[in-house]
Structures are given as structure tokens and as C-alpha cells.
N, C-alpha and C positions, 0 to 999 in steps of 0.2 A: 627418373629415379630408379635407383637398383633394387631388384630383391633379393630374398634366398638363393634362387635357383642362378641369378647373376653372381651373388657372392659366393658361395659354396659350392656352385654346381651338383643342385639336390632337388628331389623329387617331390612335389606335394601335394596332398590328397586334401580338397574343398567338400565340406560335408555341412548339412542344414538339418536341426535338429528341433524339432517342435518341443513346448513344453510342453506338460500335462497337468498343472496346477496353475494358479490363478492365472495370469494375463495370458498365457500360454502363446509365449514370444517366443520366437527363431531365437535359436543359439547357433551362431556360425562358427565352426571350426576347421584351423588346417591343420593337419595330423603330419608330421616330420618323424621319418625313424633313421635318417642316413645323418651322419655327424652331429648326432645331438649335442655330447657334450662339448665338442667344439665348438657351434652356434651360443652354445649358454656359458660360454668360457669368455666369450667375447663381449657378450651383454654382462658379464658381470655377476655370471648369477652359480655357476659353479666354483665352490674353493676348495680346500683338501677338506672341508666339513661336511662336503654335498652340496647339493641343490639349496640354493639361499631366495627367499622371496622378495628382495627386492637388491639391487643395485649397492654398492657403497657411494658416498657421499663425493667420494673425489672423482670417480668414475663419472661420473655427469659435472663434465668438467666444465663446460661453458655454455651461455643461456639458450643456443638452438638445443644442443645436445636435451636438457634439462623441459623445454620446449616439446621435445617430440617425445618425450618418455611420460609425460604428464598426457600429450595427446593420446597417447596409444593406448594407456593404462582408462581413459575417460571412454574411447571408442571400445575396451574391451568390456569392462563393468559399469560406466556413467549411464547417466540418465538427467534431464531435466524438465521439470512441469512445466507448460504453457503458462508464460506470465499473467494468463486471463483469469486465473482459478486465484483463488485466496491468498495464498502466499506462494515468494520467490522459493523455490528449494533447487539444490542440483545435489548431485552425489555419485559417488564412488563407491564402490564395493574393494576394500582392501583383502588379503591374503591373510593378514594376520593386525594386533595394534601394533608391532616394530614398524609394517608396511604403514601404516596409517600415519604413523608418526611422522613417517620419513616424507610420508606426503604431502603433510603439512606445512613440513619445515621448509619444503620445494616450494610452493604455492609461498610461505610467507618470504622466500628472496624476493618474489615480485607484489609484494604488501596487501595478497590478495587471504584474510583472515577465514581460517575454515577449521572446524570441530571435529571430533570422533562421537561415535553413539555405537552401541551395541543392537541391533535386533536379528530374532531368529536364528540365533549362536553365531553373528554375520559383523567383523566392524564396518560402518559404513565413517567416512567422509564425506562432510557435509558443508554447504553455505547455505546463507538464507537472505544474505542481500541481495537486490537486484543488482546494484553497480558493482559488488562484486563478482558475478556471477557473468555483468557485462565483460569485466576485466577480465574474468577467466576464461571466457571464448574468445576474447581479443588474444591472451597468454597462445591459445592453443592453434591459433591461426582459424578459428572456423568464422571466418567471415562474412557466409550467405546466413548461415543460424542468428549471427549475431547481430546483421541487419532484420530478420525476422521477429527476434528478440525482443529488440531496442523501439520496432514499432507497434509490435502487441502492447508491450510496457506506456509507449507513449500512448495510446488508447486507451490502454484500462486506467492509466493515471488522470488523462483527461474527463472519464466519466464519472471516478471517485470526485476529482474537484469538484463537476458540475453538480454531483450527489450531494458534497458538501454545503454547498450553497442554496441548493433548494432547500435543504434542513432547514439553513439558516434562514431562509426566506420564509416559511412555514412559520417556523420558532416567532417572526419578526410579525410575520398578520396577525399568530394568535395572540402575541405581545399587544397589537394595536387592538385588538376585537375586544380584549380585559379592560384596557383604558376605554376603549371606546363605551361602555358598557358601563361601568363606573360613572363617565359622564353622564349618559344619559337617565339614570337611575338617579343622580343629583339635582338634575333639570326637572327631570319628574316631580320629584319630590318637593323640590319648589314652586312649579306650579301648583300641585295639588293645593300645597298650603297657604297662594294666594301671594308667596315672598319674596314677586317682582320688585317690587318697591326696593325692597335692601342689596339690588343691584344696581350698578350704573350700567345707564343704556346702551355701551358697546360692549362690553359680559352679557346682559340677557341675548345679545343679536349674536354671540359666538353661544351658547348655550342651546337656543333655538336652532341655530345652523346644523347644530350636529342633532338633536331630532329628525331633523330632514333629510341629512346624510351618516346614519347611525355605521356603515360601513369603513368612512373614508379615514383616510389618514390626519395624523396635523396638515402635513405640509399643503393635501389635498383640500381641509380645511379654510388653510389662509388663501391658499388662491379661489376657492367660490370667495370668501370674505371680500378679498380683494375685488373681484369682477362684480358684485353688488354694491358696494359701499367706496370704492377707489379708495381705503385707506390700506397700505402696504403693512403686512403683520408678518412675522416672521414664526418658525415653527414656534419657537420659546415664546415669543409674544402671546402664543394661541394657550400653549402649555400654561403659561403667567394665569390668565383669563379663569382656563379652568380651573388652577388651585382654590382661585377665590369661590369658585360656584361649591366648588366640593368643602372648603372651609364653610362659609354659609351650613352648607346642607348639617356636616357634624356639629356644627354650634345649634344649630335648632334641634337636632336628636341627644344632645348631651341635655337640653334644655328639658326634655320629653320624659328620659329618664330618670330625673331630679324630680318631676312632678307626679310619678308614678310610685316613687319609693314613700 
């Protein structure tokens, strides 16, 4: 690939330059003082107006052109978070909003959707998709990033689902511990009161079951049922059983309340 010094035959001085306020990141600059306005005549950036901060529209005439002027602009001012941290961001530091604008409008030729915001009297250009922000390193050719990228993302995406799910699994035990608790507070309540009798004998034997096993699920349920008794029950069948034991129980306490009033 060509440079300056290949195209112009010009001199240029590499300088590293510490910050002194927050991240206090290298700013790398190369300082050019031989054919300026000529070099900026070329990029598009000097008119009889001056110095102009970004390009005209027709001048990035075709999608490599359009390609390496988004890359260069991302390598001069970009930045992007570690997909590991909370949300996708990436961003630009534009020159002015005309610049920011004009950035966008590049970025949406290849349907890749990005905002303007203001901070610290600064426009910034922004995404906050990940797949767009996939697209946008795919745009700029950065290929090692964006295999880097693409497998933080699939990591951290995989532990969000598994996070999901344990929720869900959580959510689903303390779900079964409320029923399971209910029952046996009905069963209770039936014996105390001596109100076997007003059961038929395969309800009191799922009723007693879950005494025994105040932890377990339905489904866990019908298979001890099953391994003692060989009659095949299915969760609903076990569910069925109970309503009746917990109907009982509210018919005797609705009964309890009428003789108290």
C-alpha cells in the first residue's frame, strides 16, 4: 500500500502523546508541514471556503473509497466496549454534527443504523447493537476484532441464557415448594380432623405420599406412586387427586366458620 511520503514525496514526523485526564490514553500523531493544502485538496477537504471537516458526498464515490474513510475516521476517534460488560456500544468522535451527520448517512448506505449525542461540548456517533456493530467491523474490514468480537458476544450470550434459565428453574422449585405446601397443610388438616373416611382410598395414598415426600414434584410424585401401587398416574392425574383433598379441606373450614359466627 502507498503512503504520503510515496504519494507526495513529504516528510513526516510520528509523535505519542500521553493524556493527562481520565484514561490517560496515547494520542498518536503525524505532524505534515510540506504540501498541506495539496494533500487536503485531494481528500476533499480544502475549497475556496477553507479547510472543510469532512469530505462531499460524491467525492467518496464508490463503496471501497466510502470503506477506508469510515475506517480511518474509526481508527482516528473510535472506540468500542468489550461485549462482556453490559451493553454493546461503539462510537466516533465527530469534528462537528455536519460531520456526524455525514457519518451516518455513510454507515446507513450499508444499513448499518447509528445516532448522534452530545457530551462534554463533543458530537459523538454511536451504535448500541451488537449485530450492528458486527456489521460495522465487517464494513471496515477489521476482521481479527471482529472474530474477537463475535466470540466474547457468543459467551456472554450463552451465560445470559443459562442465567435465564436458572431463573426460571428457581422461579419453577419455589412454584412447586407453594403447591407442595398447600398440600400438605390439607392432608394435615385431614387427619387432625379424623376425615379419612371422606376420601377414597387412592387420594388418601397420594395425600400420605406427599407427607413422606413434602419436597418432590408432581411428576416425582406419580412415579414413587407408580413404583408402590403399579397403577400409572400421570402429572394431571396426581394434580386431579389433589384438588379433591384441598376441596375437602375448604368444605370443612367453610363449615368451621358458619359455626363460629
Amino acid at each position: 500500500a502507498l503512503d504520503l511520503r510515496d504519494l507526495y514525496d513529504v516528510r513526516s514526523q510520528f509523535s505519542v502523546v500521553k493524556q493527562q485526564k481520565l484514561h490517560k490514553r496515547n494520542i498518536y500523531r503525524i505532524t505534515i508541514t510540506e504540501k498541506v493544502k495539496e494533500i487536503l485538496n485531494d481528500l476533499d477537504l480544502w475549497t475556496d471556503r477553507g479547510l472543510q471537516d469532512h469530505p462531499r458526498m460524491m467525492f467518496l464515490a464508490t463503496d471501497e473509497m466510502i470503506r477506508g474513510y469510515v475506517a480511518g475516521t474509526f481508527l482516528a476517534t473510535g472506540s468500542i466496549n468489550r461485549p462482556t460488560s453490559t451493553n454493546y456500544h461503539m462510537e466516533v468522535t465527530a469534528n462537528s454534527e455536519g460531520h456526524a451527520d455525514f457519518l451516518i448517512k455513510l454507515l446507513a448506505k450499508f444499513r448499518i443504523p447509528a445516532k448522534r449525542t452530545e457530551r462534554r461540548n463533543k458530537t459523538i456517533v454511536y451504535i448500541k447493537s451488537g449485530e450492528d456493530i458486527a456489521n460495522f467491523l465487517i464494513l471496515i474490514g477489521a476482521n481479527d476484532a471482529l472474530m474477537e468480537f463475535e466470540n466474547e458476544r457468543i459467551n456472554r450470550d450463552y451465560f445470559n441464557n443459562f442465567q435465564r434459565l436458572e431463573n426460571i428453574n428457581i422461579a419453577n422449585e419455589q412454584k412447586t415448594l407453594a403447591v407442595a405446601q398447600k398440600q400438605i397443610e390439607a392432608t394435615q388438616y385431614i387427619l387432625d380432623r379424623k376425615l379419612e373416611n371422606q376420601l377414597r382410598k387412592e387420594d388418601l395414598e397420594v395425600a400420605l405420599l406427599r407427607l413422606e415426600f413434602q419436597d418432590a414434584s408432581l411428576n416425582e410424585l406419580a412415579e414413587e406412586y407408580y413404583n408402590r401401587t403399579g397403577v400409572l398416574l400421570s402429572k394431571s392425574g396426581i394434580r386431579h387427586r389433589f384438588n379433591k383433598i384441598l376441596a375437602l379441606k375448604e368444605k370443612y373450614e367453610e363449615r368451621e366458620r358458619e359455626l363460629e359466627e
